[in-house]
Every structure is written in C-alpha cells, then in structure tokens.
GULUM-729857 format. One line per field, with one value per atom (N, C-alpha, C): residue number from 1; x, y, z negated; residue in one letter; atom name. Coordinates in steps of 0.1 Angstrom, whole numbers, plus 2048, in hexadecimal, padded with zeros to 3 digits. Layout:
// residues N
seq = NUM/... .
east = X/... .
north = Y/... .
up = Z/... .
type = A/... .
atom = CA/... .
***
This chain:
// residues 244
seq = 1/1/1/2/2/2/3/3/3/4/4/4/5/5/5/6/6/6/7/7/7/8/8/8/9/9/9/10/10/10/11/11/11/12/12/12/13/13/13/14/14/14/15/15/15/16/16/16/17/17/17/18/18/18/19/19/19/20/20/20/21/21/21/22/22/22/23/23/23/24/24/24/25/25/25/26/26/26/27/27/27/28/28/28/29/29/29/30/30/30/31/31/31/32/32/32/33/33/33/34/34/34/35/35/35/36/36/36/37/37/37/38/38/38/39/39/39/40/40/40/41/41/41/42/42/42/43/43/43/44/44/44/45/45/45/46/46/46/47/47/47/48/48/48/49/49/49/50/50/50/51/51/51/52/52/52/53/53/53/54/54/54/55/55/55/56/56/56/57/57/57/58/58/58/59/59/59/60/60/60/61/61/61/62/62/62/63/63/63/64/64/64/65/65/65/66/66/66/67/67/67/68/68/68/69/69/69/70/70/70/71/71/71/72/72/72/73/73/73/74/74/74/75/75/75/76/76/76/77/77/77/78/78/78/79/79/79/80/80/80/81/81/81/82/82/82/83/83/83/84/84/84/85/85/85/86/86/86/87/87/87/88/88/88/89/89/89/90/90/90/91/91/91/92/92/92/93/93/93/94/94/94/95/95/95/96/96/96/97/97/97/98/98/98/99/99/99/100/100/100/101/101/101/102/102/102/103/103/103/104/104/104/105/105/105/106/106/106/107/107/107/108/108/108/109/109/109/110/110/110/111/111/111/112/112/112/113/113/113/114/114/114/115/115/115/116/116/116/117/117/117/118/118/118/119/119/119/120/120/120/121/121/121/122/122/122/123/123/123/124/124/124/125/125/125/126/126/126/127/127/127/128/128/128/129/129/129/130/130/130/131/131/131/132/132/132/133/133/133/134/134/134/135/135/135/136/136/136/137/137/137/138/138/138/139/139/139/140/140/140/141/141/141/142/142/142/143/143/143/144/144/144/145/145/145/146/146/146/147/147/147/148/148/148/149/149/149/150/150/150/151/151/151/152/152/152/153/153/153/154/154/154/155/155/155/156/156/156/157/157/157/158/158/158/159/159/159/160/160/160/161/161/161/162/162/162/163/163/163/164/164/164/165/165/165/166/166/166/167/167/167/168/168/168/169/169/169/170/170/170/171/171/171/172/172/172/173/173/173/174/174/174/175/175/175/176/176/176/177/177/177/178/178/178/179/179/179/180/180/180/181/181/181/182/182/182/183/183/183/184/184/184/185/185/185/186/186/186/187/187/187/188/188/188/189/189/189/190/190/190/191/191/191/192/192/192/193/193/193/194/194/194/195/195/195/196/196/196/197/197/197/198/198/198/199/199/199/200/200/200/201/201/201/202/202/202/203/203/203/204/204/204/205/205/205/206/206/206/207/207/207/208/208/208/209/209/209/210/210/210/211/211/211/212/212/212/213/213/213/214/214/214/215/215/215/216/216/216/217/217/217/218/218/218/219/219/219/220/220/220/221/221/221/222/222/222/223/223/223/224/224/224/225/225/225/226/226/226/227/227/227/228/228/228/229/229/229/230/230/230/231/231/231/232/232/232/233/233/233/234/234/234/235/235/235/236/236/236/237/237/237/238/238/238/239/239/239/240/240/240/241/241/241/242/242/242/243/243/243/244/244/244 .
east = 808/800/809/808/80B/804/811/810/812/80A/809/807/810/80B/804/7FB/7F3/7F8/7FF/800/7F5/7EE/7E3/7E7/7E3/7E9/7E1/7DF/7D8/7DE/7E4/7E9/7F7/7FD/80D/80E/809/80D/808/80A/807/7FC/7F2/7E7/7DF/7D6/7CB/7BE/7B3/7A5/7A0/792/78B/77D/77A/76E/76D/77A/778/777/775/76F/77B/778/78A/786/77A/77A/787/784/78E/79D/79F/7B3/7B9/7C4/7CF/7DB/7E5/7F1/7FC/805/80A/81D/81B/82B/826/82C/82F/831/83C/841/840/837/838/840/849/856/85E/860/866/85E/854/84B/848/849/84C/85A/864/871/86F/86E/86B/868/85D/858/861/868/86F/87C/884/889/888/87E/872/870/876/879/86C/861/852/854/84E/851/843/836/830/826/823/81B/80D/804/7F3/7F1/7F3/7F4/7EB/7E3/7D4/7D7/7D0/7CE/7C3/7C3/7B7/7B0/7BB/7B6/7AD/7B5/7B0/7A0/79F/792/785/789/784/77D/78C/78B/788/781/77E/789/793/7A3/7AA/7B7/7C4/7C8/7D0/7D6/7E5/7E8/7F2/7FE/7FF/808/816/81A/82A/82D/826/825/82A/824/823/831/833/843/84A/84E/856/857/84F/84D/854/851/853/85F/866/875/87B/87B/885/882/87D/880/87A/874/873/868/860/84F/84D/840/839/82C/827/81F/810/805/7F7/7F2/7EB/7EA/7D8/7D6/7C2/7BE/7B4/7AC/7AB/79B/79B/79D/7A1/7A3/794/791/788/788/792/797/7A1/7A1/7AE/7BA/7BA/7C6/7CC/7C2/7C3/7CA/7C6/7CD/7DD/7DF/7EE/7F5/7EF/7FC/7FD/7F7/7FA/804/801/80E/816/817/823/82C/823/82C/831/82B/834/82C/81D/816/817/817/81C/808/7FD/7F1/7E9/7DB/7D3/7C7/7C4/7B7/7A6/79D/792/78A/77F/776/76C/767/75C/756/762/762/75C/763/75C/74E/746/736/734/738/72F/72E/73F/73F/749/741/74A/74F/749/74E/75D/75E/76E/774/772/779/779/772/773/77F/77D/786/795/795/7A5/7A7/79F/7A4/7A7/7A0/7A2/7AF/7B4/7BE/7CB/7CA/7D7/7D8/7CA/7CF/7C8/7C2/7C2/7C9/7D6/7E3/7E8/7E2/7E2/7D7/7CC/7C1/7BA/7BA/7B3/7A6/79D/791/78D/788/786/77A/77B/769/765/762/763/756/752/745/745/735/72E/722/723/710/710/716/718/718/712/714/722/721/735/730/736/739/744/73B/747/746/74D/74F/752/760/769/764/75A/751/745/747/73A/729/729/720/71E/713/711/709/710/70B/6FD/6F8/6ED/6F3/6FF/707/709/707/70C/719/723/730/731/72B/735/72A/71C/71C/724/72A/731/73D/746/753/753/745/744/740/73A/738/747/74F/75F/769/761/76D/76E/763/75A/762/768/76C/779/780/78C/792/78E/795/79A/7A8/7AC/7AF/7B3/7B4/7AD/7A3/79A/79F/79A/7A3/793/791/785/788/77F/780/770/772/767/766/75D/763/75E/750/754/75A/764/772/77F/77E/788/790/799/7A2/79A/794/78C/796/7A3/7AD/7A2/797/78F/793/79B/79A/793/798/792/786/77E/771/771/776/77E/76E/766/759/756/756/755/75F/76C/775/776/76F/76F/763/756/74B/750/759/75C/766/76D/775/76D/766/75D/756/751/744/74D/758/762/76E/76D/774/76E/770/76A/76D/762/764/76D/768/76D/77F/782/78E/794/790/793/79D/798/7A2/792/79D/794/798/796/798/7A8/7AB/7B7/7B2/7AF/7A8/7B8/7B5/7BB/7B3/7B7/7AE/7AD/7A7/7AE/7A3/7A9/79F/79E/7A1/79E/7AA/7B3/7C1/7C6/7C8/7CE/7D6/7DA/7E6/7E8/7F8/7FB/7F8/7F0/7EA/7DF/7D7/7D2/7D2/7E1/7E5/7E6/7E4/7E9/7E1/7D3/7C4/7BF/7C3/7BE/7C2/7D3/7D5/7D0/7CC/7C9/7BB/7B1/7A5/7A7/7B3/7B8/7B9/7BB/7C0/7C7/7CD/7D6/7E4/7DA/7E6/7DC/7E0/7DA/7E2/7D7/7DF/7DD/7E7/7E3/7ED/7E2/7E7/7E6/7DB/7DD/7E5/7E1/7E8/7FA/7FE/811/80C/805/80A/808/7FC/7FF/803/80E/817/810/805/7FE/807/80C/812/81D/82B/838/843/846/850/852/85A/860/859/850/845/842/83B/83C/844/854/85F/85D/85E/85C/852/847/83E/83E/848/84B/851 .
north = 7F4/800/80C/816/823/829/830/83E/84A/850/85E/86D/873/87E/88A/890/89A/8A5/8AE/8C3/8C6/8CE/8D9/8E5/8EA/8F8/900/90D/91C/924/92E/939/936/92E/926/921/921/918/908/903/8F7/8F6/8F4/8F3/8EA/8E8/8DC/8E0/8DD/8E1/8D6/8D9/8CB/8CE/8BF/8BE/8C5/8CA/8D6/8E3/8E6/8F2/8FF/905/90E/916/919/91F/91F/90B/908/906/910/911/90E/90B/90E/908/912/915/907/8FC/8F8/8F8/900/902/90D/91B/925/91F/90E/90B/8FE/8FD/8F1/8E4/8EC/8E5/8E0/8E5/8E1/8D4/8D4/8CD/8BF/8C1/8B5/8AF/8B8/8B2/8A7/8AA/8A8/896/895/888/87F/88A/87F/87C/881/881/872/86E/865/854/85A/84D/84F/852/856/85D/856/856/860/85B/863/873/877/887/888/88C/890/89E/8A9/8B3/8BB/8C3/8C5/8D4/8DB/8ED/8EF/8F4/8F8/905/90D/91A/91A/90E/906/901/8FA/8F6/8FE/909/913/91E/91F/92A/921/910/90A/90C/90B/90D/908/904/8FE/90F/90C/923/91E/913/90E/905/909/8FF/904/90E/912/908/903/8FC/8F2/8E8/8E0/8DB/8E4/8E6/8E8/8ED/8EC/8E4/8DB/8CE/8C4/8C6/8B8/8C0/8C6/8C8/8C7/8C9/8C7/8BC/8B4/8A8/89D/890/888/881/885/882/87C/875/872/87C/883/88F/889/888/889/895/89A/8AB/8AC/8B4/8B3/8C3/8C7/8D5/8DE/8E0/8E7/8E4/8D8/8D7/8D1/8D9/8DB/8D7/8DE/8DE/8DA/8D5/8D1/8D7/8E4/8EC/8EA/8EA/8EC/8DE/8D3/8C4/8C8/8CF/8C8/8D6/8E0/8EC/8DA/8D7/8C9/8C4/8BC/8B3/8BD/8BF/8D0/8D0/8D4/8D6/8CE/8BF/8BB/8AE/8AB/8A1/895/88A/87B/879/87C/87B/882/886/88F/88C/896/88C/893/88F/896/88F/89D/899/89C/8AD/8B0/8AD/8B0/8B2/8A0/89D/888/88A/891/892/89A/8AA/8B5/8B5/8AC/8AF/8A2/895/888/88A/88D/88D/892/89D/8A0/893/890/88B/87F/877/86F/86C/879/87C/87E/883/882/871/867/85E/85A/858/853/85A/864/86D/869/868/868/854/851/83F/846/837/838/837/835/833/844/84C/85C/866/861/866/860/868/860/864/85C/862/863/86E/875/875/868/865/867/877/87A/87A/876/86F/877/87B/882/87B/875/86A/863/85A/853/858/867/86C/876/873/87F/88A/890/8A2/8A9/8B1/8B8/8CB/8CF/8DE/8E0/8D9/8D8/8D3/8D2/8C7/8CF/8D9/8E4/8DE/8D4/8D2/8BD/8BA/8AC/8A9/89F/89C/892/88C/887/874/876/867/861/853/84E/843/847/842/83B/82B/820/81F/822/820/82A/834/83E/838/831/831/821/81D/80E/813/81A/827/825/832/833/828/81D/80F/809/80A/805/80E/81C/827/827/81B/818/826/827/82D/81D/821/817/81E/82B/82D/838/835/83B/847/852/851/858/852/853/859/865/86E/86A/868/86A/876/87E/88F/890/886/886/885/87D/878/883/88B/893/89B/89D/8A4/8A3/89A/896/88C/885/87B/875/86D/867/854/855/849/846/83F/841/839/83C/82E/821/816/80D/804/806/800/807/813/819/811/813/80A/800/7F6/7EC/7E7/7F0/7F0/7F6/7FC/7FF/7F6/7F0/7E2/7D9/7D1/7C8/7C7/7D9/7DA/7D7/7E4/7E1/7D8/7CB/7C0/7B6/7B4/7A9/79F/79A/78A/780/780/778/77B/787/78A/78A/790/79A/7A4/7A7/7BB/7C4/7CA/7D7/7E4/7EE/7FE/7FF/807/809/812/810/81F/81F/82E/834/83C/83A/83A/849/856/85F/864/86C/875/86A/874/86A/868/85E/856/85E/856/860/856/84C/844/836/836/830/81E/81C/80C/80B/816/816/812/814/811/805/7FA/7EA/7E8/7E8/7E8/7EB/7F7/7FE/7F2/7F0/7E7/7DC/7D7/7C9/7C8/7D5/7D7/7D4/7D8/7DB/7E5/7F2/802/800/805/808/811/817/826/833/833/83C/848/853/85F/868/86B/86E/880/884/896/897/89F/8A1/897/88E/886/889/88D/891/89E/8A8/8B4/8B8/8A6/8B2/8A4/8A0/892/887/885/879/86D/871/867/86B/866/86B/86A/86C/86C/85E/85D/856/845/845/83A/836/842/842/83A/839/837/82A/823/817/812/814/80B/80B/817/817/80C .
up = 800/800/800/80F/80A/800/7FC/7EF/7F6/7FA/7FF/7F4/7F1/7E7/7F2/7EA/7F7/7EF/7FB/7FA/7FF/7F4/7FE/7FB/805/80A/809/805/803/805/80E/80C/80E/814/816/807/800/7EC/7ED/7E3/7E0/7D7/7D6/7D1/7CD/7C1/7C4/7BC/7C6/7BF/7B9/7B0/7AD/7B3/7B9/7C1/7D0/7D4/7E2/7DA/7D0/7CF/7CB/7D5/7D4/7CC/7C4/7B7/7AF/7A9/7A3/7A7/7AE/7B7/7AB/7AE/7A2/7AC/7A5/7B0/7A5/7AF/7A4/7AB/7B9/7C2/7C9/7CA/7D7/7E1/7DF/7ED/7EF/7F6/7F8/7FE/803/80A/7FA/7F0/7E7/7E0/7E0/7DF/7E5/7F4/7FC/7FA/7FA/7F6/7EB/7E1/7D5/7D9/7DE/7E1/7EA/7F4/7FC/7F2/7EA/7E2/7D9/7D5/7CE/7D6/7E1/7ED/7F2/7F4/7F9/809/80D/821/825/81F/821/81C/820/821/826/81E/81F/81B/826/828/829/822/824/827/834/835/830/826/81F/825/827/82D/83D/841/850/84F/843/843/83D/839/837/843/846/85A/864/860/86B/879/878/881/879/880/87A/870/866/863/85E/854/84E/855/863/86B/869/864/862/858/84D/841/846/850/853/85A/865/86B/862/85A/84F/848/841/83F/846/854/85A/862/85E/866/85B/84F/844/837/83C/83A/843/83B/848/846/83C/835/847/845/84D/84E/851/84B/856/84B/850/84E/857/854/855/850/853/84E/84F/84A/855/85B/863/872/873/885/888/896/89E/8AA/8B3/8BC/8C4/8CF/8D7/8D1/8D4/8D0/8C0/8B6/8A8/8AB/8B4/8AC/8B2/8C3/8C6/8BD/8B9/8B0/8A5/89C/893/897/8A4/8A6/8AA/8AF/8B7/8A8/89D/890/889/889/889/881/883/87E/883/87E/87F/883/87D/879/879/87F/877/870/865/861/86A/86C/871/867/863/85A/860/85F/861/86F/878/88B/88C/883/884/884/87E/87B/887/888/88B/89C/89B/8AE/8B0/8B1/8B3/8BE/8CC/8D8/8D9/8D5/8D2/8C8/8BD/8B6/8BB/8C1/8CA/8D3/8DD/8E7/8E4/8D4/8CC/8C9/8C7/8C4/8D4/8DE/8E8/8EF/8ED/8F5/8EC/8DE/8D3/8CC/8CC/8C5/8B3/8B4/8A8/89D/8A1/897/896/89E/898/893/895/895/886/878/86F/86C/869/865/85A/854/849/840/83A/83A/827/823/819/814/808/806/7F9/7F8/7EC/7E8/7E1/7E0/7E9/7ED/7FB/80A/808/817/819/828/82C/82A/822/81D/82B/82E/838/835/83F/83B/832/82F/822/813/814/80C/809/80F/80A/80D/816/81B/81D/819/81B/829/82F/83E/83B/844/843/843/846/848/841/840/835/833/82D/829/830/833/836/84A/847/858/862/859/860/863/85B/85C/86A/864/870/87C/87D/88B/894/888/88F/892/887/88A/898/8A0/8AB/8B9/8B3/8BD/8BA/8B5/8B2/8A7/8A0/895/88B/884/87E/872/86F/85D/85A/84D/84A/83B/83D/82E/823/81A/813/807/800/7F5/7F1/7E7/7DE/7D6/7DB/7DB/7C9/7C1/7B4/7AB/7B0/7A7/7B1/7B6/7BC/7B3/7B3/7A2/796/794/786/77B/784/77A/773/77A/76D/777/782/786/790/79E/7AD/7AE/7B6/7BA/7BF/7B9/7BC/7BF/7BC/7BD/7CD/7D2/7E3/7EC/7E7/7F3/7F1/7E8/7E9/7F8/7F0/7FC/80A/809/819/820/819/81C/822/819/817/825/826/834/840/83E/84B/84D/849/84D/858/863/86C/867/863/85B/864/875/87E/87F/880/884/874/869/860/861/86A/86A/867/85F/859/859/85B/85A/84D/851/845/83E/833/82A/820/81F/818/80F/802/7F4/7EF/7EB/7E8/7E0/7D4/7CF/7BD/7B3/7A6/79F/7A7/7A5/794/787/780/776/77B/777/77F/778/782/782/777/77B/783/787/793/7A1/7A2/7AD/7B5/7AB/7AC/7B1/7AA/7A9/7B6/7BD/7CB/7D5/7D0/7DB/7DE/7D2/7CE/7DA/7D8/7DD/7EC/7F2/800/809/7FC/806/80C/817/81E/819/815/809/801/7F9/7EF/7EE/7F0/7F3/7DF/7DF/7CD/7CC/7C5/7C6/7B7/7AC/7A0/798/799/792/78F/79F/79A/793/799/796/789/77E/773/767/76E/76C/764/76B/762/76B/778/77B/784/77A/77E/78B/793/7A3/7A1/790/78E/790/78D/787/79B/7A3/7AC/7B5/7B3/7BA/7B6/7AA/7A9/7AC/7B1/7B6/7C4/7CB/7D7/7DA .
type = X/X/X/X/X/X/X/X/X/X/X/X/X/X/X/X/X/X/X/X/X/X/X/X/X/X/X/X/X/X/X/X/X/X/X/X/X/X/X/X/X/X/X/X/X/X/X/X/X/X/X/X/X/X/X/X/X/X/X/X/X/X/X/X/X/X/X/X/X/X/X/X/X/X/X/X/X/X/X/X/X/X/X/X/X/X/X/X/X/X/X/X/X/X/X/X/X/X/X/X/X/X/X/X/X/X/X/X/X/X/X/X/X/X/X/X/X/X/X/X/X/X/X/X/X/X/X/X/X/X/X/X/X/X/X/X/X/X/X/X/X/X/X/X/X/X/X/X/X/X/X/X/X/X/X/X/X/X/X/X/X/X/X/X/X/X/X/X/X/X/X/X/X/X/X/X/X/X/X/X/X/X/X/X/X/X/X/X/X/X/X/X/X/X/X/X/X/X/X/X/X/X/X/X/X/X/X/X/X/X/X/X/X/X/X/X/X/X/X/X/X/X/X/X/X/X/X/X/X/X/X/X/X/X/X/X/X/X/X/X/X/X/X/X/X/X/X/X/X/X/X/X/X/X/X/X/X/X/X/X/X/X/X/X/X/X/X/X/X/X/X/X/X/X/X/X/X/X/X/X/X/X/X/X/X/X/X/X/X/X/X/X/X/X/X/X/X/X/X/X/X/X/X/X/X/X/X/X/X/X/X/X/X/X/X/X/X/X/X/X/X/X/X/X/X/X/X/X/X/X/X/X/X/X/X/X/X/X/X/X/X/X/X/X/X/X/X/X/X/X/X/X/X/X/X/X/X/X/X/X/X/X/X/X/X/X/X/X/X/X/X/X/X/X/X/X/X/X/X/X/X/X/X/X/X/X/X/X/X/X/X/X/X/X/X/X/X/X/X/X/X/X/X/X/X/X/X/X/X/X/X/X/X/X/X/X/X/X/X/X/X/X/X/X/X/X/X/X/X/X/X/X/X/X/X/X/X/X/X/X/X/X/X/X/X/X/X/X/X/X/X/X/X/X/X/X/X/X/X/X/X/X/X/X/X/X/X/X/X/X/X/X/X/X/X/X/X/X/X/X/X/X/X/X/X/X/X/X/X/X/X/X/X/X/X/X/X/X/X/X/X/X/X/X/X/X/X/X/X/X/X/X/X/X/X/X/X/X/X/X/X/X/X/X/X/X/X/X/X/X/X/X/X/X/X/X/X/X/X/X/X/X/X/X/X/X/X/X/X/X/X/X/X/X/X/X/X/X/X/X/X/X/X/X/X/X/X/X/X/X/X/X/X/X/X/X/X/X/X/X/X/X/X/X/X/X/X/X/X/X/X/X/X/X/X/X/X/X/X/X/X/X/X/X/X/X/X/X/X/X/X/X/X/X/X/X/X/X/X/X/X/X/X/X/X/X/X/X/X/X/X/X/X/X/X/X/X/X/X/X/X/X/X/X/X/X/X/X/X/X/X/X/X/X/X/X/X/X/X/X/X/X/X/X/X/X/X/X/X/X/X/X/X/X/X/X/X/X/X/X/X/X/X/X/X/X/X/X/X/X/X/X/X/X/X/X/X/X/X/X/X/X/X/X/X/X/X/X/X/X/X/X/X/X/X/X/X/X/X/X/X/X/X/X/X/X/X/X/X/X/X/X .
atom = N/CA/C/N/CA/C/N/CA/C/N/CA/C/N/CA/C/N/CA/C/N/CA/C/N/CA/C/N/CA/C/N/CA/C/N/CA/C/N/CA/C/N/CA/C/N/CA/C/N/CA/C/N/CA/C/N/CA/C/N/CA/C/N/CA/C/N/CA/C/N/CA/C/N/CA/C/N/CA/C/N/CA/C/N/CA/C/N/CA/C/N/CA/C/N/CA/C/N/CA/C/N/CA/C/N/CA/C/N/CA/C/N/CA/C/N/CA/C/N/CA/C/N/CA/C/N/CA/C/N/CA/C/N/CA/C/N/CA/C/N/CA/C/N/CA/C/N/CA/C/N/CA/C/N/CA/C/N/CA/C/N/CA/C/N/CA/C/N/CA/C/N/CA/C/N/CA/C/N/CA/C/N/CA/C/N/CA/C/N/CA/C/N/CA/C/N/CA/C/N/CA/C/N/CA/C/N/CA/C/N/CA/C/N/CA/C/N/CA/C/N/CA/C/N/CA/C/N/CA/C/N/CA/C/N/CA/C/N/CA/C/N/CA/C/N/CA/C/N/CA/C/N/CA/C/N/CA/C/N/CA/C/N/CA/C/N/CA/C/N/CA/C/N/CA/C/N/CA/C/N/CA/C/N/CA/C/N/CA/C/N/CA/C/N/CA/C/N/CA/C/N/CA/C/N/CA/C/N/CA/C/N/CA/C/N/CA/C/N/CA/C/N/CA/C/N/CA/C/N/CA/C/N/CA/C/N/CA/C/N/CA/C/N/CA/C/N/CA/C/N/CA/C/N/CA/C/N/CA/C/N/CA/C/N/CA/C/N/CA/C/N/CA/C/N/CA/C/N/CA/C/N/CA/C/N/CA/C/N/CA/C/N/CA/C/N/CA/C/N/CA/C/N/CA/C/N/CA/C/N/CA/C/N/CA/C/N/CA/C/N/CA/C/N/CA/C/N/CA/C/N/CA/C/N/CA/C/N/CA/C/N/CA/C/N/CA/C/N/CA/C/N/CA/C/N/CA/C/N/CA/C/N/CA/C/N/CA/C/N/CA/C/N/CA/C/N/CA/C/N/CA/C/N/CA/C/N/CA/C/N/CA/C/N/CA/C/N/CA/C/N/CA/C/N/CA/C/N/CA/C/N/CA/C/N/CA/C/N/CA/C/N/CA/C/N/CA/C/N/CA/C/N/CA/C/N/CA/C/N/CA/C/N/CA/C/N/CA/C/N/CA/C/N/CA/C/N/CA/C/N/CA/C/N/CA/C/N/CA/C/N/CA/C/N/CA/C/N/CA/C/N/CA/C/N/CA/C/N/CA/C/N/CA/C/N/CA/C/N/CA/C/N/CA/C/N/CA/C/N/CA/C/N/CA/C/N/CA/C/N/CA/C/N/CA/C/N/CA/C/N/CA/C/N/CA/C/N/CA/C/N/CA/C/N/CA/C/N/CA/C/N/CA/C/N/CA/C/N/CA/C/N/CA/C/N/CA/C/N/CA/C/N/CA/C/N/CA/C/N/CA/C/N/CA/C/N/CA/C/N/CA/C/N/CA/C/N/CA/C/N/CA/C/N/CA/C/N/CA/C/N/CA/C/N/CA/C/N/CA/C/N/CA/C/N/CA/C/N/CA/C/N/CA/C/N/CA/C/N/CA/C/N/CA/C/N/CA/C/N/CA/C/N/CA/C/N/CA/C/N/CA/C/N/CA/C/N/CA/C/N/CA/C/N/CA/C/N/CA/C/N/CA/C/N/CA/C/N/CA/C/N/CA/C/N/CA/C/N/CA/C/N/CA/C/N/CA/C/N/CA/C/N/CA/C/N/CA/C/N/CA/C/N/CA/C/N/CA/C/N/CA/C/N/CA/C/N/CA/C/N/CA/C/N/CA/C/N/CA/C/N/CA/C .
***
C-alpha cells in the first residue's frame, strides 16, 4: 500500500481545512517545498497535492507550487483542485504532474473527463469520488450531487478509470479514524468476481494513527493519502518511514 502525504495549497502556503470548509484554514508551512522535502527525505516517493485556491476559481491558480515541487525533488506528485478544462489539465502535466485528480468535472461534465481518460490512460487520470452521506460532494464539497458513491465509481470502472481516490468528507481532518466499513463496500462492489481486478482506491480523509494503516491494507487500498495526521504529529516521518 502507498503512503501518500497530501500538501494543500491556499495562497502558495501549506494548509489544511476540516470537512472542506476553508473557514477552518490554518496555515501549518509558508512553503511548501520544505514540506515536500521533508517527506522525500522520510524515503516517501509519493505527493497528493491539492490547489485549493484552484478549486475554489473553478481553474488550475497554484501551478508554480507544483513546478517547484516536481523540479526539486522527485515526489511522484498527483495534483487535483479546480481543473475543468483541457488547458487547466496539460499547464498540470506541463508542471510537472505524474497524475491528476477530477472530482467535480467527473459529475458536472463527464464528456470532457471522459475524453481526459481516453486521451491520457487511466494510469494518469484519477477519479475523485468524495462522498458525504453516500452521495459525491462536488464544488469543493460545498455541494452534494445526486450520485451515489459506489454506482458512480462502477459507472467510471466500465470507462476504464483504474484508481479511485475516496474522502469521506465526515471524517476529513476529524483524526477520529478512516471509514473502513465505505472502502471496504467499494472494494467488495468493484472487484469482478470472474477476473478479480478491482479499482485501486486510495483511502483518504480521517487517518490519525498509525495502526490504521495495516488495517486499510489488510481491507485492499491501493494507498492511503494521510494529511492532519503529520501536521499535528499524531503520526511521526519517522513511524512513516518504517512502514515504508
């Protein structure tokens, strides 16, 4: 199982809200390049790079961040918030993205998001399937779609998307512990019994120690992307590195 730690970004800083709600900002790096260091430092390959300000202005805004990231060290960087458009995805890869995530554009305008998996593979293209009461939350969570969690994500499996990355937006900076009872159900739904290949989910939102982690795997995440949990050391680089 990847260990992904996520940078979200406001204003070029390092940040992290609870529930989406940029009410609760709190600044925890000016820079997030020190930040990312930090982790590759930790032996940690990859990066869950969120533009906050992007998914706000509905456009890519945080792409210097991103270039700078992925020129000065060698993170594998997934990048997401705000892309819409053709252009908003290749400035991404242009800067320097291994990945992008699509959340909302997956709901409001599949034909494009579509057309990005069919033009890029689904080995670059992730789908962003962030769940509030069982239905996808989009427009940065401000809003619940009419979708619900797992026929959505079996929808995208079908249009070859292959890694899913799932927030349970009530357990999102809450450190109360991830929904291991949801990805277990989205496992479960999206495994072809005949073949058994399943979607690669990636677990995110909750995470707030590190016996968690086993547990996720055990379930069959693909990688668990984990943010409060470093920044307010309930769980140490160090602790990290060895489970790497």
């Amino acid at each position: 199982m990847r260990i992904i730690p996520a940078i979200d970004i406001i204003d070029g800083k390092c940040v992290r809200l609870t529930k989406g709600d940029y009410e609760t900002k709190k600044i925890y790096n000016e820079n997030p390049l020190e930040v990312a260091k930090m982790f590759e430092a930790a032996g940690i390959e990859y990066l869950h790079l969120v533009d906050l300000d992007g998914a706000k202005a509905q456009h890519i805004v945080n792409y210097k961040v991103l270039e700078q990231i992925s020129t000065k060290t060698k993170l594998k960087i997934d990048f997401g918030g705000g892309l819409k458009t053709n252009e908003d995805l290749h400035i991404a890869f242009n800067s320097g993205a291994k990945q992008i995530t699509g959340g909302s554009i997956a709901v409001k305008d599949p034909k494009t998001f579509e057309g990005w998996i069919a033009k890029y593979g689904g080995e670059k293209i992730i789908l962003g399937a962030d769940s509030n009461n069982g239905k996808i939350a989009i427009s940065g969570w401000q809003v619940d779609s009419v979708e619900d969690v797992i026929p959505f994500i079996k929808g995208y499996q079908k249009k070859r998307i292959k890694y899913v990355i799932c927030t349970d937006i009530a357990k999102d900076g809450m450190l109360e512990g991830p929904s291991f009872d949801l990805y277990k159900n989205i496992i479960d739904a999206c495994t072809n019994s005949s073949s058994g290949q399943s979607i690669k989910l990636i677990a995110s939102g909750g995470i707030s120690i590190i016996d968690e982690l086993p547990k996720l795997k055990e379930l069959g995440c693909e990688g668990v992307i984990i943010g409060k949990a470093i920044y307010e050391n309930r769980i140490s680089l160090k602790q990290l590195e060895k489970f790497v």
